[in-house]
C-alpha positions as CSV (number, residue, x, y, z in Angstrom):
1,X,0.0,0.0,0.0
2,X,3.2,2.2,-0.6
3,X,2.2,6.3,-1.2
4,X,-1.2,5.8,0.3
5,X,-1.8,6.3,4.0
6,X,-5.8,7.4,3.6
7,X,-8.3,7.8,1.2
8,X,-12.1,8.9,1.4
9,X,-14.8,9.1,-1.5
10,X,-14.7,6.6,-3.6
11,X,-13.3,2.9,-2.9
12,X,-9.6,3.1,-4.9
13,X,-9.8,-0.5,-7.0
14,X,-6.2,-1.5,-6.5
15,X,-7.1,-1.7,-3.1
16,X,-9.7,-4.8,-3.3
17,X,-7.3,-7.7,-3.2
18,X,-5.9,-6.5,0.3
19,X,-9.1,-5.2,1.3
20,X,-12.0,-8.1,0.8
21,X,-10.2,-10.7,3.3
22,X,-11.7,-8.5,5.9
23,X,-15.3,-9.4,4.9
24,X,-15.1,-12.8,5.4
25,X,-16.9,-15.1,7.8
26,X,-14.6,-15.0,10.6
27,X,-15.6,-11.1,11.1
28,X,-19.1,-11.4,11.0
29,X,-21.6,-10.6,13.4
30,X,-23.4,-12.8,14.8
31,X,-26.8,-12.6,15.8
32,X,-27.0,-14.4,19.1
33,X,-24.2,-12.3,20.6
34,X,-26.8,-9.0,20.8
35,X,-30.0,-8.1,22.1
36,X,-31.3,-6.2,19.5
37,X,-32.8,-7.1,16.3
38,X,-29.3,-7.7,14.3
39,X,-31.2,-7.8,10.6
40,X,-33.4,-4.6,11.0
41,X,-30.6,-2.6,12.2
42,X,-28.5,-3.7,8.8
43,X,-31.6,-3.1,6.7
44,X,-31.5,0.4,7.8
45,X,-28.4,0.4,5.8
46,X,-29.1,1.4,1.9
47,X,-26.7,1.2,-1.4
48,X,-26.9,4.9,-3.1
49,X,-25.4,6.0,-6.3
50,X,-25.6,9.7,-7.3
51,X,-24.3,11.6,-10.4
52,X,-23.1,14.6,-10.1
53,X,-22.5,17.6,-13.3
54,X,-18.9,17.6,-15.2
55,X,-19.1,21.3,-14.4
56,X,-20.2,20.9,-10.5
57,X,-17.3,22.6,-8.1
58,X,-16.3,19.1,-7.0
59,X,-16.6,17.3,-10.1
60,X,-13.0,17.1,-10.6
61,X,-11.7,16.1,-7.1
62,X,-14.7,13.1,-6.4
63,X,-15.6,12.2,-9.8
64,X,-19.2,12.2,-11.5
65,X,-20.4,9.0,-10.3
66,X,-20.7,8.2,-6.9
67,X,-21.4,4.9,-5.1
68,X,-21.6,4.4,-1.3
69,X,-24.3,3.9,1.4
70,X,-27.1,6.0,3.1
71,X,-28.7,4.9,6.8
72,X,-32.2,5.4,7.2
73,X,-32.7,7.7,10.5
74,X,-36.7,8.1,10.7
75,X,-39.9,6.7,9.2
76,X,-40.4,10.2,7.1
77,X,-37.4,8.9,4.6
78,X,-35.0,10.9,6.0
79,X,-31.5,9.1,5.1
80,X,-28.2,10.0,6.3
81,X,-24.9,9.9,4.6
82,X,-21.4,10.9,4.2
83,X,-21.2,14.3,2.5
84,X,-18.8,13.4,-0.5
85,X,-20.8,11.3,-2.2
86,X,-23.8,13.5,-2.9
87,X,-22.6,16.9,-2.6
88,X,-23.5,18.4,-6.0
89,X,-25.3,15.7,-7.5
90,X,-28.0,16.5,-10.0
91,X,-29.5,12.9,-8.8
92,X,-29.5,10.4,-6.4
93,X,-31.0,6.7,-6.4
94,X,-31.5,4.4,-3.5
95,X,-31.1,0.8,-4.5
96,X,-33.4,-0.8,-2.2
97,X,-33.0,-4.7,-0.9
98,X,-36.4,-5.5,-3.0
99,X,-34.6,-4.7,-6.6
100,X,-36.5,-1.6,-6.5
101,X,-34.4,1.8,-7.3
102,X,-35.9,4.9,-6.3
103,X,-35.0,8.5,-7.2
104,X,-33.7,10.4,-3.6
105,X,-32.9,14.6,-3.3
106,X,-30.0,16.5,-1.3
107,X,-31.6,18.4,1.3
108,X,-28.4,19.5,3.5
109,X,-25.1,19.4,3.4
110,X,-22.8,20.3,6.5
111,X,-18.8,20.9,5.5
112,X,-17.7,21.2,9.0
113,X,-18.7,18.1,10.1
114,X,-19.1,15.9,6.8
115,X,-22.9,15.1,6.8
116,X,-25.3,14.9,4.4
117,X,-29.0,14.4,4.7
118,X,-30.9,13.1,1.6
119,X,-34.7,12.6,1.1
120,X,-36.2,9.5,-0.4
121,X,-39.2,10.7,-3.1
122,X,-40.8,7.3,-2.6
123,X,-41.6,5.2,0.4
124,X,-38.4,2.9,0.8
125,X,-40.5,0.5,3.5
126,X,-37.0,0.7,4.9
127,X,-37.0,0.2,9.1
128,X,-35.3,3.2,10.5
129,X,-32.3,2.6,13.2
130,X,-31.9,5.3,15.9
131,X,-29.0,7.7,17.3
132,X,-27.4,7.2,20.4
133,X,-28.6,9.9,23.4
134,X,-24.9,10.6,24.3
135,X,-21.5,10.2,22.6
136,X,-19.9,7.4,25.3
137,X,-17.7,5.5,22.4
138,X,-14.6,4.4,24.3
139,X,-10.9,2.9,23.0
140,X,-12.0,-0.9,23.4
141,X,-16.0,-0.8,22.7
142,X,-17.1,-3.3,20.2
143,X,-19.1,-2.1,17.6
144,X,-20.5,-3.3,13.9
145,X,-19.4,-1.6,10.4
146,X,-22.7,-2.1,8.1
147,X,-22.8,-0.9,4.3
148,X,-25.3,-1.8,2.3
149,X,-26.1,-5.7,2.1
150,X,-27.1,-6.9,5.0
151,X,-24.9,-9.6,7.0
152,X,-22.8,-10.1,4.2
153,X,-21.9,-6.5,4.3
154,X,-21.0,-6.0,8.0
155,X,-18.2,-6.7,9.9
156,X,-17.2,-7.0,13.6
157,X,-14.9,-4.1,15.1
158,X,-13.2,-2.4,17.7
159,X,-12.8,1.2,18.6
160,X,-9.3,1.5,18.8
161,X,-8.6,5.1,19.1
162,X,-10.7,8.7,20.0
163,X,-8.9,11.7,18.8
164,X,-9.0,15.0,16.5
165,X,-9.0,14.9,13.0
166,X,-8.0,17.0,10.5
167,X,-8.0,16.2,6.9
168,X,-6.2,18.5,4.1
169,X,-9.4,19.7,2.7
170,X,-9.6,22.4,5.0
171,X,-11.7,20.1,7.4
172,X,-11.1,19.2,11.2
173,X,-13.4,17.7,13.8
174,X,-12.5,16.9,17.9
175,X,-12.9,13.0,18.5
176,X,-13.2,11.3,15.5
177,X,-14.2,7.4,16.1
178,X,-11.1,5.3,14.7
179,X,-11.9,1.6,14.0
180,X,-10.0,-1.7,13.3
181,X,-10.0,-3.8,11.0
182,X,-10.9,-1.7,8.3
183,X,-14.3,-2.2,6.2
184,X,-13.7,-2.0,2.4
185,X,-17.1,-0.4,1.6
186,X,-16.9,2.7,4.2
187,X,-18.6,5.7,2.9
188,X,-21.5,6.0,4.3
189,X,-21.3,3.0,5.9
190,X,-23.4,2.7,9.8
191,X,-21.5,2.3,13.0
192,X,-23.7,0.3,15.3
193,X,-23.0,0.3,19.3
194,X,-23.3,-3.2,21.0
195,X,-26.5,-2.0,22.2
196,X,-28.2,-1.4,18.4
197,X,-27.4,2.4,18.2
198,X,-26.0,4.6,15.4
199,X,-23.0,6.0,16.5
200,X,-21.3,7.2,13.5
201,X,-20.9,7.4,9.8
202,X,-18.1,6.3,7.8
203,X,-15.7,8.6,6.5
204,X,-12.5,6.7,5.3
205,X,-10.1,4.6,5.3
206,X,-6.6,5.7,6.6
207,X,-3.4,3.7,7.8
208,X,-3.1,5.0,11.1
209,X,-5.9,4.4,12.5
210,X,-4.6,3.3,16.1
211,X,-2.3,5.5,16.1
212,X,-0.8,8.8,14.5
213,X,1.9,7.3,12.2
214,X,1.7,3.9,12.8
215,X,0.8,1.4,10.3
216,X,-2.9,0.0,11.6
217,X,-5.3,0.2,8.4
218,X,-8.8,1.1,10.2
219,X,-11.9,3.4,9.2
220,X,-12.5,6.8,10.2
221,X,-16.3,7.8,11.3
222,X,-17.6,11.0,12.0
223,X,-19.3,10.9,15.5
224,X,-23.7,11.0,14.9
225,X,-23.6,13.7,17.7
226,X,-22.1,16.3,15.5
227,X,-25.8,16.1,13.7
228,X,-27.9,16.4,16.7
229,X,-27.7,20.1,17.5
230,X,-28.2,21.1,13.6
231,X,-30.4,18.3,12.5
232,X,-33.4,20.6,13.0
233,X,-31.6,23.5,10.7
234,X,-30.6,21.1,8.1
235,X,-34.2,20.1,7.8
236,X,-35.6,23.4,7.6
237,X,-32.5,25.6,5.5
238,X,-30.3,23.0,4.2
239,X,-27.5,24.6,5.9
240,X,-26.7,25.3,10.0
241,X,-27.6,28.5,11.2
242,X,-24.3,29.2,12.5
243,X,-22.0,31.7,10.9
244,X,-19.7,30.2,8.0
245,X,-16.2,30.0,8.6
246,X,-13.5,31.2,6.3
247,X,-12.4,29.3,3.7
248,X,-9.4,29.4,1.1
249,X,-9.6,26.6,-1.5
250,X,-6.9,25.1,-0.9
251,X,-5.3,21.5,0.1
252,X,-2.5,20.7,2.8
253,X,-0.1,18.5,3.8
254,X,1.9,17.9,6.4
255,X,5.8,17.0,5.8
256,X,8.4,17.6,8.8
257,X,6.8,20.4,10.3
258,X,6.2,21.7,7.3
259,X,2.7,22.5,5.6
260,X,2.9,22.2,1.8
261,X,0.2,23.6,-0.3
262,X,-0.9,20.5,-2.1
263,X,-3.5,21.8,-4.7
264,X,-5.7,24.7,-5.2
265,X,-9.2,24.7,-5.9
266,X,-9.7,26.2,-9.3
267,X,-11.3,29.6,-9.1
268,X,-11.4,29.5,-5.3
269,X,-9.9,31.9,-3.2
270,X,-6.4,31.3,-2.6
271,X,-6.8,30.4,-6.6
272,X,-7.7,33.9,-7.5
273,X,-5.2,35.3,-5.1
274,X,-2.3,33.5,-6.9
275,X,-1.3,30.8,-4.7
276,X,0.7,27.5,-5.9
277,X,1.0,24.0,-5.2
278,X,4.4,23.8,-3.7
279,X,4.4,26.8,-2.2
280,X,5.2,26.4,1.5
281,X,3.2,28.1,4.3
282,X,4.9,29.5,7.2
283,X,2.3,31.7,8.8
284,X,-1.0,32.8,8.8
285,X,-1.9,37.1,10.0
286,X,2.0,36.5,11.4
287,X,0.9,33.4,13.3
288,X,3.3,30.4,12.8
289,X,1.6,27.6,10.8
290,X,3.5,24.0,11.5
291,X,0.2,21.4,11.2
292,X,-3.3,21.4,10.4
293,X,-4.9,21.9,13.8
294,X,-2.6,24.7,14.0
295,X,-3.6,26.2,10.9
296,X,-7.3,25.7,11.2
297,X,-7.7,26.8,14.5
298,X,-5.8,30.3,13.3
299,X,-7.8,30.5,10.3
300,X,-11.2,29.7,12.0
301,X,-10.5,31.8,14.8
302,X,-9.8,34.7,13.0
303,X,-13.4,35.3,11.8
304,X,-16.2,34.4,9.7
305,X,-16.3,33.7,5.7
306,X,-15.2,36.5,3.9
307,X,-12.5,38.0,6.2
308,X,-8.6,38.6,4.7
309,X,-5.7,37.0,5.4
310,X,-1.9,37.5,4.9
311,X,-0.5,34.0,4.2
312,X,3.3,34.1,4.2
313,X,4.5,31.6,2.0
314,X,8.2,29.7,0.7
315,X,8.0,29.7,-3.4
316,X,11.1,28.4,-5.0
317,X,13.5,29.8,-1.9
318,X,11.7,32.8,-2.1
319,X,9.9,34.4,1.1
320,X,6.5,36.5,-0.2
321,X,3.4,37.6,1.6
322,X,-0.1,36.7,0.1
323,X,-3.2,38.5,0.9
324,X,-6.0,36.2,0.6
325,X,-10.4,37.5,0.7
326,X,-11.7,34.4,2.3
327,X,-15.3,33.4,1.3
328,X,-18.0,30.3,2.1
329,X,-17.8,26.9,1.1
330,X,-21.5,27.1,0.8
331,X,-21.2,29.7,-2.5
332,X,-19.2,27.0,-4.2
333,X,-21.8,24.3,-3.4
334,X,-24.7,23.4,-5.6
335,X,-28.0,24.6,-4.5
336,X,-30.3,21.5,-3.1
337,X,-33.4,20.9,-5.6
338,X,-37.1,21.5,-3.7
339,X,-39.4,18.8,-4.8
């Protein structure tokens, strides 16, 4: 798995013939071992595909077609998913157990903490599984990875590891839910407490999932608390009612202390304002810059979408000062469809 340490959106093919040994039968769950209904929680647990405009803003960085899983939440058809895979799309289809497909719509997307809720436009007879009261995940709980397929679809797990995350897309969240072994087929995939609750939605797959630069393949799952404050705004507005933060457009790695611009997002910000891949960023308003959290927490702290920024940057040996506008993710989103 040499030059890949984590990957989120779509599942990378080279990666099956390491990946599949982990479904087999050894990791299944099994239905005795729980006292909850073990097949209606996993048929909460839906296939979607959604397609998604060569022209759409993220077109380019997670493709046209999109394939993952959705979890049913309520009996109004009300689906939850991981944002990447329907972010954008023109359309979205639920491929139900039955061999019916039935057309869904985007009806909120969250950046900050990677959600997505979509609306079925049919009745899915799907059973709805429900959210955990209270976020009490712990290093050593056993838990269930379910995409789409029922039994043969899920796999036993441990949580091996609570921490921050912070992805180069200009994305962090506090205690992330890290699980081991990894599932093969974990975007939008359900994690499922011992005692039959949602507890999180899958993200990615990374290789240090145990720990920060150590070679343990797991999953990454954004915590289902992070919805419960703004599931009522998503409903009504598509969007949280809190004030956007600032973003640039921009993607950044981490290298010896070092952050690296990585790529810029074509006509984004930093785009417009003339930064590089390559170039190498030292400090943000005369802040020193030396990781992600770092950055992000200067950056976010600073104000909301739409402040300015002086980035100091390292171009070709060169020391130079960029002023950056800032502006919304959301303006560079899509606009949900009303049906």
């Amino acid at each position: 798995m040499a030059g890949t340490e984590r990957v989120n959106g779509h599942r990378p093919s080279g990666l099956s013939n390491i990946l599949e040994p982990n479904m087999s039968s050894s990791n299944k769950p099994l239905r005795e071992d729980f006292s909850f209904d073990l097949d209606i929680a996993l048929a909460s647990v839906v296939k979607i595909t959604s397609n998604v405009p060569q022209d759409a803003f993220s077109a380019k960085t997670l493709g046209t077609s999109r394939e993952g899983s959705a979890i049913s939440i309520n009996d109004s058809g009300i689906l939850l998913t991981i944002g990447y895979l329907v972010v954008d799309s023109d359309t979205i289809f639920l491929h139900l157990k039955n061999g019916r497909t039935i057309e869904a719509t985007l009806i909120a997307y969250h950046h900050e903490s990677g959600l997505a809720l979509i609306q079925a436009l049919s009745k899915t007879d799907m059973p709805f599984i429900p959210q955990v009261n209270k976020d009490n995940l712990k290093k050593g709980d056993s838990v269930i990875i379910a995409a789409s397929g029922g039994i043969d679809k899920s796999i036993s797990a441990t949580v091996v590891d609570r921490r921050q995350f912070a992805g180069s897309w200009e994305y962090m969240i506090d205690n992330a839910i890290f699980t081991k072994p990894f599932h093969p087929e974990w975007s939008g995939a359900a994690l499922i407490n011992e005692g039959g609750y949602l507890s999180g939605v899958g993200s990615l797959w990374l290789n240090d999932a145990e720990k920060v630069d150590d070679d343990s393949p797991g999953n990454m799952f954004v915590p289902i608390n992070l919805l419960t404050p703004i599931y009522e705004d998503l409903l009504a507005h598509g969007q949280a009612k809190e004030p956007h933060r600032p973003w640039l457009g921009i993607y950044v790695a981490e290298n010896m202390e070092n952050l690296f611009i990585s790529g810029v997002t074509l006509k984004g910000p930093a785009y417009i304002a003339g930064l590089n891949a390559g170039d190498i960023l030292t400090t943000v308003n005369g802040k020193q810059v030396d990781s992600l959290p770092k950055l992000y927490r200067v950056l976010w702290s600073h104000g909301n979408a739409g402040v300015e920024f002086i980035l100091t940057i390292i171009r070709e040996g060169t020391e130079m000062e960029i002023r950056v506008k800032s502006d919304s993710r959301y303006n560079f989103i899509s606009k949900r469809h009303n049906h």
